[in-house]
N, C-alpha and C positions, 0 to 999 in steps of 0.2 A: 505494516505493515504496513497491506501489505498489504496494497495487499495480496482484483484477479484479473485476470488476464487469459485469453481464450485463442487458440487455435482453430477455428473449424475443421479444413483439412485435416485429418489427421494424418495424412502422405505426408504434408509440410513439416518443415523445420520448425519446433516449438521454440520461443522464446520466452524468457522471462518477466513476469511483472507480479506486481501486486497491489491488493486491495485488501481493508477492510468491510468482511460483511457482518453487523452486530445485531444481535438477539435478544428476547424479552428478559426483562430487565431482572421480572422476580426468578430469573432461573438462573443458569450458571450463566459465567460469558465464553466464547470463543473467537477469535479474530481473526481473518484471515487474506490472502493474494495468493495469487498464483498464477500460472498461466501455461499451458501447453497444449498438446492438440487435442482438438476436440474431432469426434465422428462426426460426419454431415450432418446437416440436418435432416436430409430424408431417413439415415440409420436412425436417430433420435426419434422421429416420429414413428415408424414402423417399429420398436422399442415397447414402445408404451405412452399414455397421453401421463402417466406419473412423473418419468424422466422429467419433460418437460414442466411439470408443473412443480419439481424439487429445482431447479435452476434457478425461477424467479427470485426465493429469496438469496440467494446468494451474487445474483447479479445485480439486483435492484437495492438491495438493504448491503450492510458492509461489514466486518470485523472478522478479521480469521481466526484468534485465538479464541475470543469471546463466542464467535460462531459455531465452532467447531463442538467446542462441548454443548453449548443450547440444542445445536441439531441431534447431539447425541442423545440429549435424555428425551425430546420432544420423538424422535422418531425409536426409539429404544421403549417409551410407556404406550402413543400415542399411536403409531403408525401400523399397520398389518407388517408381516415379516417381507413381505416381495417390496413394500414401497421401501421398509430399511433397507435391503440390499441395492434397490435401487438409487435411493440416497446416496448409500456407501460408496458407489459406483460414480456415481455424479462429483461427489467432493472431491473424490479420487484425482478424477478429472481436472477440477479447477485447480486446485493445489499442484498438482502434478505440473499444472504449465508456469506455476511461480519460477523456479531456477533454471528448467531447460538450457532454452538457449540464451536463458540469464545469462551465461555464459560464453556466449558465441562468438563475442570481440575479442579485442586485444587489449590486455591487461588491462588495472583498474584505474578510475581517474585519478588526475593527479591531485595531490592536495593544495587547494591554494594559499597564497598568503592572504591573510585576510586582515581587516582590520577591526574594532571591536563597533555593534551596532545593534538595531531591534527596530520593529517599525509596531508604534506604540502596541391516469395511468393511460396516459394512452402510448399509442404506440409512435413510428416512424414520423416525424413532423408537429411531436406536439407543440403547445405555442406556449410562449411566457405567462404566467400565473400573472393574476392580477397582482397592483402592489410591486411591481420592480418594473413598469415602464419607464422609461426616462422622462416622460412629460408627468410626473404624480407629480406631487406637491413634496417641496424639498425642504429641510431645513439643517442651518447650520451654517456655516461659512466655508467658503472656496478653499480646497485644499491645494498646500503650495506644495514645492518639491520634495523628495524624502520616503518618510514611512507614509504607510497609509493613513488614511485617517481614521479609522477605525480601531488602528491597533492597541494593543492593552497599555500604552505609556511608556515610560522611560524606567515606572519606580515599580516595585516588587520584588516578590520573591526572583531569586536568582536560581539556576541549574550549575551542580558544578560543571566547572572545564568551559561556560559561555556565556557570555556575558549577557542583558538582556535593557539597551539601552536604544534601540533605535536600528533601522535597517540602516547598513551604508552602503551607498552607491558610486560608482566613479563611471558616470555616462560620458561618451564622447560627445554628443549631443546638446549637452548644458550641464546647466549647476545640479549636481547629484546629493546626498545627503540628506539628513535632516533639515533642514534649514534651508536648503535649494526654494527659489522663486518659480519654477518652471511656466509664468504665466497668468493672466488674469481672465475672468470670465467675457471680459471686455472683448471686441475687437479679433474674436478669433476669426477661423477659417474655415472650410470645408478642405481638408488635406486629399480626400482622396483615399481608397482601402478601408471603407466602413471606418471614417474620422471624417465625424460633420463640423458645422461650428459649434453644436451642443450636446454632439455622442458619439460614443467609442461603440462597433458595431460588433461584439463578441460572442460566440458560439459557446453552447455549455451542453455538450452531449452526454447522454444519459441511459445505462444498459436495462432495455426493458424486452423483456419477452412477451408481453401481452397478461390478458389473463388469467391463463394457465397455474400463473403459479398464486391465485389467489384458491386455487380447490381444496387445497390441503391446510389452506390458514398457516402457514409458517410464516407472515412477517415478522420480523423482529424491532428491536424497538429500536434500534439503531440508526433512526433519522431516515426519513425519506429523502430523494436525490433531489426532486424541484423544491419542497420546502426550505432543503437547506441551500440549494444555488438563489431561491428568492432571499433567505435570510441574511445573506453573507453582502450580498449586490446592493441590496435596498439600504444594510448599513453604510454602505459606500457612498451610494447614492446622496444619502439622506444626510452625509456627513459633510457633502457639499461636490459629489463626486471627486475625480481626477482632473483639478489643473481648472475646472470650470465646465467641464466636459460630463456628464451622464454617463453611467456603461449603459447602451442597448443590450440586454439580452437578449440571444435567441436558445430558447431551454429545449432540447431536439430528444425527446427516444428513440432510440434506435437500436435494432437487431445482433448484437456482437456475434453471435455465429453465422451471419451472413454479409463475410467479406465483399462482395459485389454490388449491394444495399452500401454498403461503408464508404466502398472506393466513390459510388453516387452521387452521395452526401458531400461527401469531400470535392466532389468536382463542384456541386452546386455552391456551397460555400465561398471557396476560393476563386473562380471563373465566374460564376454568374453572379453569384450577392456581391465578393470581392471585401469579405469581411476583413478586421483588421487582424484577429488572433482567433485560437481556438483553446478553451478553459477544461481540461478532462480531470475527471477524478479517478480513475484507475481501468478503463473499459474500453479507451481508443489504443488499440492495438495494434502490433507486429506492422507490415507492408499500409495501412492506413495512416499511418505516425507518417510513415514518408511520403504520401501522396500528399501530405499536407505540407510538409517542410522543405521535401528534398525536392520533386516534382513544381509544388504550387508555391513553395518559398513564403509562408507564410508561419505566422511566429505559431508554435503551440507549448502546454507545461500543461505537463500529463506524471500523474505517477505511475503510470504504469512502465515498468524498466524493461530493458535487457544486458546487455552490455556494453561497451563504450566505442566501439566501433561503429556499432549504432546507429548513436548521436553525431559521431564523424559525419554518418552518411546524408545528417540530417540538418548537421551546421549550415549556419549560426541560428539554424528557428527552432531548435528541436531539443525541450530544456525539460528535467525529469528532476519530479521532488520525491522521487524513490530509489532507492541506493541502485546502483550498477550490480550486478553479482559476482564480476572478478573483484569486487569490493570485496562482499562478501565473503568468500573463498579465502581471500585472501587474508584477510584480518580471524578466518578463522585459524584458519594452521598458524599464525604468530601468537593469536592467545593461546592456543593448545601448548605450543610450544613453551610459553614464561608459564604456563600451568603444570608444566610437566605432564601432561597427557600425552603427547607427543614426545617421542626422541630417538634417536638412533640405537637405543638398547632394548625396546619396547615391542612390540610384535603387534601392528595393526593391522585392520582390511579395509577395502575401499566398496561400496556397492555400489554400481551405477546403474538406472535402467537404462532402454536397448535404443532409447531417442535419441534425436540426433540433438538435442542440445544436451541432457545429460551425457550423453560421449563427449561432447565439445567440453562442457564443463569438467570433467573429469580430465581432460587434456592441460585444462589451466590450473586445477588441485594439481596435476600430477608437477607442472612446472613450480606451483608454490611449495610444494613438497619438498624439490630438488632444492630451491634457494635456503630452504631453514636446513639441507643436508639429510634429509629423509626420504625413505623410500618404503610405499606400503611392502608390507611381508604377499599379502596377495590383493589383486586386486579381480571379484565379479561383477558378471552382467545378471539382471532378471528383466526378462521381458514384460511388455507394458503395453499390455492390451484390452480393454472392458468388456471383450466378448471372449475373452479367454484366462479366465482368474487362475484355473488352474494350475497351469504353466507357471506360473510366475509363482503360485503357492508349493509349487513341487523344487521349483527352483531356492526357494528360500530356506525350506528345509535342510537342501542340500548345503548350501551356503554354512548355513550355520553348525553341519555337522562337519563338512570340512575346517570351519574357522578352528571347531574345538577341538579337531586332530593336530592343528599349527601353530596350538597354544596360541593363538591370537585372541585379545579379551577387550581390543578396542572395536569399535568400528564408526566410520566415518560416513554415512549413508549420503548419495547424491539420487535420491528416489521421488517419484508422486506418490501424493498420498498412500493410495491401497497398495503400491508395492513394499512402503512402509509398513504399514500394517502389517503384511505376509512377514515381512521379513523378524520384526518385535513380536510377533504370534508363534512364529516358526521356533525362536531364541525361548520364550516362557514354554514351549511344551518339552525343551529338549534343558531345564533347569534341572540341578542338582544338587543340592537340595527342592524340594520347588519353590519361589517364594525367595530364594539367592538369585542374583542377576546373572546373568551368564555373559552379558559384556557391559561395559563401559561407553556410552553409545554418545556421541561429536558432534551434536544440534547447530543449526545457526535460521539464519532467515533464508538459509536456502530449501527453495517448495516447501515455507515457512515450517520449518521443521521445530522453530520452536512453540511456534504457537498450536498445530497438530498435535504435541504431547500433553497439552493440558487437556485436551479431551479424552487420552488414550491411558491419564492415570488415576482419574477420579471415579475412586469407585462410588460414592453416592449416584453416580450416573453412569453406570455402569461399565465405567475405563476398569480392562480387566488387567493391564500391562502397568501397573503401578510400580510392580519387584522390579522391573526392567529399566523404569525412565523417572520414576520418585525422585529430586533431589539431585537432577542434574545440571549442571552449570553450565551454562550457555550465553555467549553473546547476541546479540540485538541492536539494532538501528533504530529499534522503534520505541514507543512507549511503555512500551509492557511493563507491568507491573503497580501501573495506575490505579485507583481505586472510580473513578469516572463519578468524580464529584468535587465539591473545590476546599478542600482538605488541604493543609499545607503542603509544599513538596515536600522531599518528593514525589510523593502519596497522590497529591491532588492536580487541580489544574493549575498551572503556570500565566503569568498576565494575557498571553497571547490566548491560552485554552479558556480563560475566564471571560475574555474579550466574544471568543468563538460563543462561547455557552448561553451571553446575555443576549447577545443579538440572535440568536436561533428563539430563547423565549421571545425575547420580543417582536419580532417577526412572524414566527411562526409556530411558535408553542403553542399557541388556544386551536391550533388546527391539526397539530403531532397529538394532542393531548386525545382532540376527540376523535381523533384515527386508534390510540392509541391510551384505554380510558388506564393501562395498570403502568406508564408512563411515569417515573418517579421525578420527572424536571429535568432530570442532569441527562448532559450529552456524553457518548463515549470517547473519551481518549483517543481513542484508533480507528474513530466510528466515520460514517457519511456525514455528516456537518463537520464536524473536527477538519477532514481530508477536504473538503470542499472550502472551507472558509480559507484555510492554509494558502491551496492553489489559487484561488481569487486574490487574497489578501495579498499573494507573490508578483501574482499579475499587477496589481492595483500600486506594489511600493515601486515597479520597476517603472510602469506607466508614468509615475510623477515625478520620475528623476529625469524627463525628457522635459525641455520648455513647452508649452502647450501649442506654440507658433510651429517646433520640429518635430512634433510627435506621426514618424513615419514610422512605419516596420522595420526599416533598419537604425535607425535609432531606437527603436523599444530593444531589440538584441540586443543592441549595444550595452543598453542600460541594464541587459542580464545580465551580460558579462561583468557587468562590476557592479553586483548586486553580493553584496557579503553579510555573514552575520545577522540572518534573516531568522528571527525566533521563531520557533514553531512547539506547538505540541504533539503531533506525532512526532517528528522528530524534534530536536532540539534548538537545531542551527542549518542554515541553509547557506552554503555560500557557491557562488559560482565566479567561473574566468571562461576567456578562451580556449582554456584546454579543459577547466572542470563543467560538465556541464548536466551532472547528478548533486544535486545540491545536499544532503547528507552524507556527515561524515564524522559523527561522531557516534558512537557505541555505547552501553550499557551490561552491565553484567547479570542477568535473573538466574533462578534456580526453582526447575520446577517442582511443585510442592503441595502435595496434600494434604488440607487441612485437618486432619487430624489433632495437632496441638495446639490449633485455634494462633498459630503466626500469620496467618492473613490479615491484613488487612479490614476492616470492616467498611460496610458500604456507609454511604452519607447516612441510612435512618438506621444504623446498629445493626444492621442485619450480617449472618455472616455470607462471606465472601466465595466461602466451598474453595474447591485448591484453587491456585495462584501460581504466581511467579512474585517470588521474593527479591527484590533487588540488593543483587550482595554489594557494587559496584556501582558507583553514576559515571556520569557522560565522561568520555574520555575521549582523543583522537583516535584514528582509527590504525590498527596496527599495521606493519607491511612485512613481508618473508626480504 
């Protein structure tokens, strides 16, 4: 993931994104993104002060599969029954804006050719954490053109399908690669756009609500947002930064349901500070992405997605280390299809809720449909409303008792969360036998729908829809299936995720630890430091492929554009161009899976893992209709 991503309006057009938000370590995990509309905030407050205080961790902390099940058992043993439906209600929400108007562009990015690489609480205005200003005390030697210097090396474990040797770059700007000189510490400049002669002046915003959502105690262990942007920067820093240059942090909380706060920010940033980029881990959102790129023409690399029309609108500043969702879509109906779950002798249905990105998205399934030569048997709507569960629970009944008069036995769901729900609730009451599945049901990372099912099939934690979703195969973009410890691959963390994990202890593990005393050491996979070191680390290989005499903002794009073969551990590989400009693009196969036969995985100290995702499948390109 994956992972969120938020709508305010709810009148507005949702889009899609995602984030990881991850949870206490000794309970399950669930991980997740998503993004769609959210109620105002006055409906939110007038609600209840609970709503508000179930948000924080999921906006603040990360991991949607991992998440999904910890919130399950924590508010399923822990909570009064009004704060769980209220919960339920909330995730609904976040998840629900994962794929929306994920799919609102025009088909998915192109793949490019690449060549082979790796490069080795408060609120609105917080300030940089001690320990990542650029005047600390540094050590190490000047880093020259290429990968970052931070990164996990050239040698290790390898991922199938990509190689893990080094980022390459092909800047117009200067010498790109490993090996690129871009500069000495000597004799530089004041460029101008937050680039002095001894710092790069970058923005690292951060989804914080306040603290509301510390009433209920749900943080999870999943890394805090400033520990891990101090973590990830100060190893930069300390490595010798960029080219001779320092990153400046500026570490900013800020409100994600209040678009008008966001657009503020953004003007202050780009017009009045005149910084040089903007570092997001999955929270700078829908129309504020463009006030940044497309308006103020400033570079930003955000994972929070939508679709590739997008990033058009946002070219050449507006670069996403989270897949597109006409990706997604699209690579789903071509597995389905070599899986034979898909085909023109087969009888499926399509669900889509009543937003206007799930309609838009179902318009680009319905064109990836036609290319593989298919056409759903039926396609419904369920409405998608948190003040009206009903509707949408009466509607999925119906659904499902239509699908089973049309002998239809697949189904392809493009829903939010709790419409999800209805719909797998509706399908397990109307079982026959009970305990038999009654469809065959099309996951992908759309309104991370694979990461949702691991909370909806464990029954140790109360997932009642096990008959329904046990054991289903599904594609994925992201890491899933990790054990979030440094266990060989594919299991464990990769040089990059091992790279991530040391500088987080080092940095700032004795401070995660005493935030966090049942903290077992290891970072998640899909988690807040993971996602945060990634985008830094992307930033930081592209930055040093510019000479440090050229380093302007249209040279740093530039040196995105030919930034290929960027290792990661969410995802695998990062590559971009001129036209690709969602930097994953390669796939995995899991199968969700409850532990009952003890195939999981075990944690780093033996402990068991509770269900999983089994990876049937490694990294592969991604398919097209």
């Amino acid at each position: 993931m994956p992972w969120l991503s938020w709508r305010p309006d709810a009148s507005s057009a949702p889009v899609r994104r995602r984030r990881c938000w991850p949870t206490p370590r000794p309970g399950t995990h669930t991980s997740g993104r998503a993004r769609r509309p959210w109620p105002g905030r006055d409906a939110l407050a007038d609600r209840s002060p609970d709503v508000a205080v179930i948000i924080r961790p999921l906006v603040s902390s990360p991991a949607l599969s991992v998440r999904l099940r910890r919130w399950w058992r924590l508010f399923r043993e822990q909570q009064p029954r009004n704060v769980q439906v209220l919960a339920a209600l909330v995730v609904a929400l976040l998840v629900a804006d994962v794929a929306g108007v994920g799919v609102a562009g025009s088909g998915s990015s192109s793949t490019a050719k690449v060549s082979a690489g790796r490069p080795g609480a408060g609120g609105t205005g917080d300030t940089t954490p001690s320990g990542v200003a650029p005047g600390a005390s540094q050590a190490g030697t000047s880093g020259t053109g290429g990968a970052a210097s931070s990164g996990a090396g050239s040698s290790g474990a390898t991922r199938s399908g990509s190689t893990r040797t080094g980022a390459t770059t092909r800047s117009g700007g200067g010498s790109g690669g490993t090996s690129g000189t871009g500069g000495s510490a000597s004799g530089l400049a004041n460029l101008g756009h937050g680039v002095t002669a001894g710092t790069i002046k970058v923005v690292f915003p951060w989804p914080n609500l306040g603290p509301l959502g510390q009433a209920v105690g749900l943080y999870g262990t999943s890394e805090d947002d400033q520990l891990s942007i101090k973590a990830a920067v100060s190893a930069i820093n300390d490595a010798g930064g960029i080219n001779g240059r320092k990153i400046d942090p500026e570490i900013v909380g800020f409100n994600p349901l209040d678009e008008a706060s966001m657009r503020a920010l953004c003007i202050k940033w780009t017009q009045d500070q005149k910084v040089f980029a903007v570092v997001d881990a999955a929270a700078w959102h829908d129309d504020a992405q463009l006030c940044i790129t497309q308006e103020n023409h400033t570079p930003l690399i955000s994972t929070w997605t939508t679709v590739s029309d997008f990033t058009s609108r946002g070219n050449p500043n507006l670069w996403w280390t989270g897949v597109d969702a006409a990706t997604v879509l699209d690579n789903l109906v071509a597995f389905s299809v070599s899986r034979h779950t898909l085909s023109p002798s087969q009888k499926f249905g399509v669900v889509a809720a009543d937003r206007t990105g799930d309609i838009l998205a179902a318009k680009y399934l319905n064109k990836d449909l036609a290319n593989a030569g298919l056409k759903a048997t039926d396609t419904e709507s369920m409405h998608f409303d948190l003040a009206d569960s009903a509707t949408a629970q009466a509607q999925a009944r119906d659904i499902v008792t239509r699908f089973k008069l049309e002998g239809i036995n697949t189904i392809l769901p493009l829903l939010p969360y709790t419409d999800l729900v209805y719909l797998v609730q509706a399908a397990k009451e109307q079982e026959s036998p009970p305990g038999q599945a009654l469809f065959h049901w099309l996951l992908s990372d759309y309104e991370f729908g694979d990461e949702a099912a691991i909370g909806l099939i464990d029954p140790s934690v109360g997932g009642p829809y096990a008959s329904e979703l046990d054991n289903t195969v599904n594609p994925t973009f992201f890491d899933l299936g990790n054990c979030d410890c440094n266990k060989p691959l594919p299991q464990g963390y990769d040089p990059f995720g091992t790279k991530c994990w040391q500088d987080f202890k080092k940095y700032s593990g004795a401070a995660w630890a005493k935030q966090n005393p049942l903290w077992d050491g290891y970072i998640e996979t899909t988690g807040t430091a993971m996602i945060w070191c990634t985008d830094i680390q992307l930033f930081a290989a592209a930055a040093r492929a510019v000479p440090a005499s050229q380093l302007t903002q249209a040279n740093f794009d530039k040196a995105m554009m030919g930034l290929t073969h960027f290792a990661g551990q969410f995802a695998p590989d990062y590559s971009y161009s001129g036209t690709r400009r969602s930097g994953p693009h390669q796939f995995r196969v899991v199968q969700e899976h409850v532990n009952g036969d003890g195939k999981c995985p075990l944690h780093a100290d033996g402990g068991s893992a509770g269900d999983c995702w089994l990876i049937q499948q490694d990294w592969r390109e991604a398919l097209h209709t």
